[in-house]
C-alpha positions as CSV (number, residue, x, y, z in Angstrom):
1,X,0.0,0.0,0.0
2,X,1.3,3.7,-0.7
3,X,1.7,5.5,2.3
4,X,1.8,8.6,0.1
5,X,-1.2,10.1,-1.1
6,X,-1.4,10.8,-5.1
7,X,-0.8,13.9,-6.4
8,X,-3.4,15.7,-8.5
9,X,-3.3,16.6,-11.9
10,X,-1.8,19.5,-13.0
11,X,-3.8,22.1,-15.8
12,X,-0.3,23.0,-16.9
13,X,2.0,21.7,-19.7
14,X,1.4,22.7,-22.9
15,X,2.6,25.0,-25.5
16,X,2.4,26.1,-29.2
17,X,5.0,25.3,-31.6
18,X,7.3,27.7,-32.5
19,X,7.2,29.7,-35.6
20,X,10.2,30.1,-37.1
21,X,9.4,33.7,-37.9
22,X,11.8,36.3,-38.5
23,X,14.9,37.7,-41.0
24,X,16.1,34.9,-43.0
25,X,18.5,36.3,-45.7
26,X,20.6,40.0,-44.1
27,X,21.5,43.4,-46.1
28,X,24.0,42.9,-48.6
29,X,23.4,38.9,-49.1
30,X,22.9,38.0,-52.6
31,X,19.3,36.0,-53.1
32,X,17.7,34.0,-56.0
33,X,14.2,34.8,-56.9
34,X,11.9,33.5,-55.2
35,X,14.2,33.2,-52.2
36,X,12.2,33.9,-48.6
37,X,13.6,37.2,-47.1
38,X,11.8,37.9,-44.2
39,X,9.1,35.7,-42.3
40,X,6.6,37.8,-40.2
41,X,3.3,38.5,-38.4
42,X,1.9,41.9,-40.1
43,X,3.8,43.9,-41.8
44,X,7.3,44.9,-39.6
45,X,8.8,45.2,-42.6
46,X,7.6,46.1,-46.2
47,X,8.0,45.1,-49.7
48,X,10.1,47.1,-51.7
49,X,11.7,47.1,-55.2
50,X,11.9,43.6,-56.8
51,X,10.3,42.1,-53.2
52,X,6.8,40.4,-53.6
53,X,4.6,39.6,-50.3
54,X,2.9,36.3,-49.1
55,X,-0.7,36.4,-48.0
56,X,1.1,35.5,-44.6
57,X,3.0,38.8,-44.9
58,X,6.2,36.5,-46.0
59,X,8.4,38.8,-47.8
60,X,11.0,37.4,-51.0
61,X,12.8,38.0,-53.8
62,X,11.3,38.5,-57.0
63,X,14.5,39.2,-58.8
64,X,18.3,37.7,-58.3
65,X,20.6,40.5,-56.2
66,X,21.6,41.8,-53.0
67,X,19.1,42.3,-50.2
68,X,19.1,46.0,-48.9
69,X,17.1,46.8,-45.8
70,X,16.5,50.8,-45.4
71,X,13.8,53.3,-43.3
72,X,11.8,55.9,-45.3
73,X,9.4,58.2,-45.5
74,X,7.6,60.0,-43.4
75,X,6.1,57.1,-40.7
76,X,10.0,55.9,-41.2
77,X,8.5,52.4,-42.3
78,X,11.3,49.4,-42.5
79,X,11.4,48.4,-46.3
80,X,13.6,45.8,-48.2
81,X,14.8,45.6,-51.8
82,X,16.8,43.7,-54.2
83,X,19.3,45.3,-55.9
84,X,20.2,43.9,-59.2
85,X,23.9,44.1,-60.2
């Protein structure tokens, strides 16, 4: 016989999976088209020239080059473009 008594169960324990989200290719990397750049909830960043967007806000290449992150205008929104040699 136990001379402990059980232990209840606990409402605890889980968790989501995580999501991989984030930059995937940095500023001055060259890319392929079609190569994912960024990976994101909402748009953190935004899609400049030669960069398409995913209906999940993905951001990639839609032209070979090197990946240039810069801050304009007036809200000084984050964009990303490809820069074709």
């Amino acid at each position: 016989m136990a001379t402990k008594k059980a232990g209840g169960s606990t409402r605890n324990g889980r968790d989501s999976e995580a999501k991989r989200l984030g930059v995937k290719r940095f500023g001055g990397e060259s890319v392929l088209a079609g190569s994912i750049i960024v990976r994101q909830r909402g748009t953190k960043f935004h899609a400049g020239n030669n960069v398409g967007m995913g209906r999940d806000h993905t951001l990639f290449a839609t032209a070979d080059g090197k990946v240039k992150f810069e801050v304009k205008g007036e809200k000084s929104r984050k964009y990303v473009s490809i820069v074709t040699e």
